[in-house]
C-alpha positions in Angstrom: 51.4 47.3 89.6 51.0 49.8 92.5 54.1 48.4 94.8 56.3 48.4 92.3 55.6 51.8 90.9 55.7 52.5 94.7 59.3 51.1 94.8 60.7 52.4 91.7 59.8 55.9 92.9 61.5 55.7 96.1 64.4 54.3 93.9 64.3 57.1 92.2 63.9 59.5 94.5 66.6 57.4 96.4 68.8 57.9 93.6 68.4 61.5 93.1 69.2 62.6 96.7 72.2 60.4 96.5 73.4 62.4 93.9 72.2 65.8 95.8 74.3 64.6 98.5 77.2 64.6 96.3 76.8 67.0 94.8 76.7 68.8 98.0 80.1 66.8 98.6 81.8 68.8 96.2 80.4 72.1 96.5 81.8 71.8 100.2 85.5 70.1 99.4 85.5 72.8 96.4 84.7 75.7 98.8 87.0 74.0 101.7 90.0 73.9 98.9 90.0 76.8 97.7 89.5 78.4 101.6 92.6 76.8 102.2 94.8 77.9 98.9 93.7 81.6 99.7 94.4 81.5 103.2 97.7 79.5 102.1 98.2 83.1 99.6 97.5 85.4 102.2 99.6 83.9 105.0 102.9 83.7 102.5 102.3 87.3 101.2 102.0 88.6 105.3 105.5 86.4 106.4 106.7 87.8 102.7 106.3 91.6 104.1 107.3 90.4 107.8 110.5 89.5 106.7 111.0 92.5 104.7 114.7 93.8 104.5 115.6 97.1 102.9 118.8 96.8 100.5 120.2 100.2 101.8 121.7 99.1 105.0 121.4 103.4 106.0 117.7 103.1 106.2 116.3 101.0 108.4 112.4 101.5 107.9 111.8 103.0 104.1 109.1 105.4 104.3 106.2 105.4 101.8 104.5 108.4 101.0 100.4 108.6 100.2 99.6 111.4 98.1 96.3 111.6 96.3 93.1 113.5 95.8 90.4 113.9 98.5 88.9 110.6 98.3 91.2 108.6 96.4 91.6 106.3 99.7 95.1 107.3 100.7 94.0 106.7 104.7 91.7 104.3 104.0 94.5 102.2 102.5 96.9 102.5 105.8 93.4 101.4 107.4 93.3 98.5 105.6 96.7 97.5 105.7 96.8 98.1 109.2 93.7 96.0 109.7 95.0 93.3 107.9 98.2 92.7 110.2 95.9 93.4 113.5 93.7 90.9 112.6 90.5 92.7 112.5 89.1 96.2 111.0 90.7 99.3 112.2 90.0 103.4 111.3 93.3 105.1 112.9 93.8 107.4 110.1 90.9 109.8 109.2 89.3 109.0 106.0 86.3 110.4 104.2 84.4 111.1 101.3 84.1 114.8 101.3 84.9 117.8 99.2 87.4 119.1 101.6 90.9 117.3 103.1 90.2 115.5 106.1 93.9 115.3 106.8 95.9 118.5 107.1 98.8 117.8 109.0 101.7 115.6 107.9 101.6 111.8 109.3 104.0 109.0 109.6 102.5 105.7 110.5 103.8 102.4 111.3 101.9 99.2 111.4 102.0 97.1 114.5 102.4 93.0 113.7 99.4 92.1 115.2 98.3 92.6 118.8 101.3 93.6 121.2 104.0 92.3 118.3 107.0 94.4 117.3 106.1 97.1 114.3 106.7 96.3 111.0 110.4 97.2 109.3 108.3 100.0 106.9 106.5 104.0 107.4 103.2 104.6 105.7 103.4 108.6 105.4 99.9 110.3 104.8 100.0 113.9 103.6 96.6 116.4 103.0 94.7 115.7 99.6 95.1 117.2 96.1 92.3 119.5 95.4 90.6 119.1 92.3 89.5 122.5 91.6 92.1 125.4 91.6 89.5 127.5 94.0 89.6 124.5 96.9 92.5 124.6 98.8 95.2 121.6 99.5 98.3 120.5 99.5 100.7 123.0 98.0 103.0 121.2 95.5 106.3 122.5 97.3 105.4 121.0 100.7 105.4 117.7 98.4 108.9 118.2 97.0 109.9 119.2 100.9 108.4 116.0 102.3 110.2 113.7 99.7 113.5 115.2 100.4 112.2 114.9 103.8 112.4 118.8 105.7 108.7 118.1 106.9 108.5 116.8 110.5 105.9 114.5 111.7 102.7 116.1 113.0 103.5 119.1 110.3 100.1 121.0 110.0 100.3 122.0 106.1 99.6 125.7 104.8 97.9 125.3 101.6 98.4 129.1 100.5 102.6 128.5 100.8 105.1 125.3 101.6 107.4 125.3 104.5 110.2 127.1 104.3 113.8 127.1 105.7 113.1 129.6 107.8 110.7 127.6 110.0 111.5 126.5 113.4 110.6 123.2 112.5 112.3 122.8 108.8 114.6 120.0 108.6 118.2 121.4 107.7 119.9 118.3 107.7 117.6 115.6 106.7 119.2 111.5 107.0 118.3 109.2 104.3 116.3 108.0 106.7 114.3 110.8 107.2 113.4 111.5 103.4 110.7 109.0 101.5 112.4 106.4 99.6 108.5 105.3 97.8 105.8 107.8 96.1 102.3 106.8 96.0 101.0 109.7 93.7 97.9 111.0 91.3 99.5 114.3 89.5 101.3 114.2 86.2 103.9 111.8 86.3 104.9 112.7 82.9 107.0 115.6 84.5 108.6 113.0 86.8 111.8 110.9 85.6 110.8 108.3 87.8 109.3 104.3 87.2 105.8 104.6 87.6 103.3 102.2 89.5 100.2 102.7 89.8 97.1 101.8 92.6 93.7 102.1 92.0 91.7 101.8 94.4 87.8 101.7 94.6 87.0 98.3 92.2 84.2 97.2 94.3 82.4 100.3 93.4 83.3 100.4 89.6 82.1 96.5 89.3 79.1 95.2 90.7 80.9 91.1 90.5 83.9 92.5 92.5 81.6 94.3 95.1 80.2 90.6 95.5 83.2 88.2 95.7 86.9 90.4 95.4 88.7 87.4 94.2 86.9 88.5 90.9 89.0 91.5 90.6 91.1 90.5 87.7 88.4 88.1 85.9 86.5 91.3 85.5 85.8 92.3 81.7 85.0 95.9 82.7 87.7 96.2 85.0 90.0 95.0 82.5 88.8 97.5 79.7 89.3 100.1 82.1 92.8 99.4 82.7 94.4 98.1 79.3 92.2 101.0 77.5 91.7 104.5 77.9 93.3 104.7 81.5 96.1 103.0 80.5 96.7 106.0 77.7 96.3 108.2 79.9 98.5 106.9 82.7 101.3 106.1 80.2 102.4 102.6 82.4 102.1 99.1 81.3 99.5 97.0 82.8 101.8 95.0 84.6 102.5 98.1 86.9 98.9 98.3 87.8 97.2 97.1 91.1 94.4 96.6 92.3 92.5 97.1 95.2 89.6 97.9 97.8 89.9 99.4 100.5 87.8 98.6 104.2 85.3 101.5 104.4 82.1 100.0 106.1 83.5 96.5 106.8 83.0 95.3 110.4 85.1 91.8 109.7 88.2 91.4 107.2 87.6 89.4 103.9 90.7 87.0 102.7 90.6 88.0 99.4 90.8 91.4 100.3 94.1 91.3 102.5 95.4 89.2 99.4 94.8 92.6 97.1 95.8 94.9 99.6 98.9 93.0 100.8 100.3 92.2 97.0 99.9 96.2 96.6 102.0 96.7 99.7 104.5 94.2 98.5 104.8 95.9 95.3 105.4 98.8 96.7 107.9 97.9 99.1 109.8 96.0 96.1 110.0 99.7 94.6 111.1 100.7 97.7 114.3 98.7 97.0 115.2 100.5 94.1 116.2 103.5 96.1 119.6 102.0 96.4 119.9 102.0 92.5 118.0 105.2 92.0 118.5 108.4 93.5 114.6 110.0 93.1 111.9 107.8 94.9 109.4 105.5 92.7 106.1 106.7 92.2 103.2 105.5 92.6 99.8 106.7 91.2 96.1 106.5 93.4 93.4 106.5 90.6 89.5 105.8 92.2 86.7 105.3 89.4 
């Protein structure tokens, strides 16, 4: 009896690491599948923004303007679009976490197509941050309206006590269509705005411990989901379907797929607003919410 209890437990045994192996076999063609449909995602939403065209043949780079509150991730989202089109993860812009504005001064940006490419046919402006407190001081809400309408030059180092004026030296009279912002990425009161309303919320990792572990989660989460079809979606006053959203590279060394896919589908949204300029005369807005 010993030799064949001896074979029928390497039969089994056999048996069983057959079906490890495929077992293994699937894990691997499941992971190599859906590898390739993300990367097939993110590659058709990066030509999508390449071959951008503006439907206002007067402008030929629409300018979108980040205004937020201090660490909402206004430059930390022109990081990570910028990192997504270089190919690796980039901090040009300042960006922080503090109590006070780490940018002051008024900054248009453009994003370069990858390593010694041509720029990209759009301007990602970055302004000083919204103050949460009245007794902190930041951007005055004139020197927002002056932006838009675009009498704020590059470089623009903003007074938080009083806007620019037209008596400045460096006050645009005369401003092109290509000079004022034609998109709004905002977190004030849009209620006092009659203008569409989109809004970017940035941060999910953080709110959702699933996300913070594998992004492509983002819109399976349950929490996530409350948060945005429930009480910030009263507040906000916009549909769900104006929502995005997204996380931002902070502490990253290396660029994550399904990352870019949540930051680019933001960007493309964004320029798609962009296109209503022609058919609207005040920009879109867009609103920066961080939980």
């Amino acid at each position: 009896h010993l030799p064949n209890l001896c074979w029928k437990s390497l039969g089994e045994t056999d048996f069983g690491m057959r079906i490890f192996q495929v077992f293994l076999w699937i894990v691997s063609f499941s992971f190599c599948f859906f590898s390739f449909v993300t990367s097939r995602v993110k590659n058709e939403l990066l030509q999508d923004i390449r071959n951008y065209e503006i439907l206002t043949e007067s402008v030929e780079e629409p300018r979108i303007l980040l205004i937020g509150q201090i660490g909402s991730g206004k430059s930390s989202f022109f990081n990570s679009v910028n990192s997504v089109f270089r190919g690796h993860v980039m901090q040009q812009a300042g960006s922080g976490h503090g109590v006070n504005s780490i940018s002051t001064r008024y900054r248009t940006y453009k994003v370069l197509n990858g390593k010694g490419e041509k720029m990209l046919p759009f301007v990602l402006c970055d302004t000083m941050g919204l103050e949460r407190e009245e007794n902190r001081e930041g951007i005055h809400m004139g020197d927002i309206i002056n932006v838009i309408k675009g009498h704020v030059p590059d470089m623009y180092e903003f007074n938080p006590k009083a806007p620019i004026t037209e008596y400045d030296v460096r006050y645009r009279h005369e401003p092109s269509l290509g000079d004022k912002v034609h998109c709004v990425v905002f977190v004030i009161d849009a209620d006092k705005m009659s203008i569409p309303v989109l809004v970017l919320i940035t941060k999910v990792d953080e709110a959702c411990l699933e996300v913070k572990k594998d992004p492509s989660k983002v819109y399976l989460s349950r929490y996530l989901h409350e948060k945005v079809s429930g009480r910030k979606q009263k507040i906000l006053g916009v549909p769900v379907s104006a929502i995005s959203l997204v996380k931002n590279y902070s502490e990253e060394t290396e660029l994550n797929q399904n990352v870019d896919i949540l930051i680019l589908r933001a960007l493309q949204q964004m320029l798609r607003a962009a296109d209503a300029f022609k058919l609207i005369f005040t920009p879109p807005c867009f609103l920066v919410h961080s939980y």
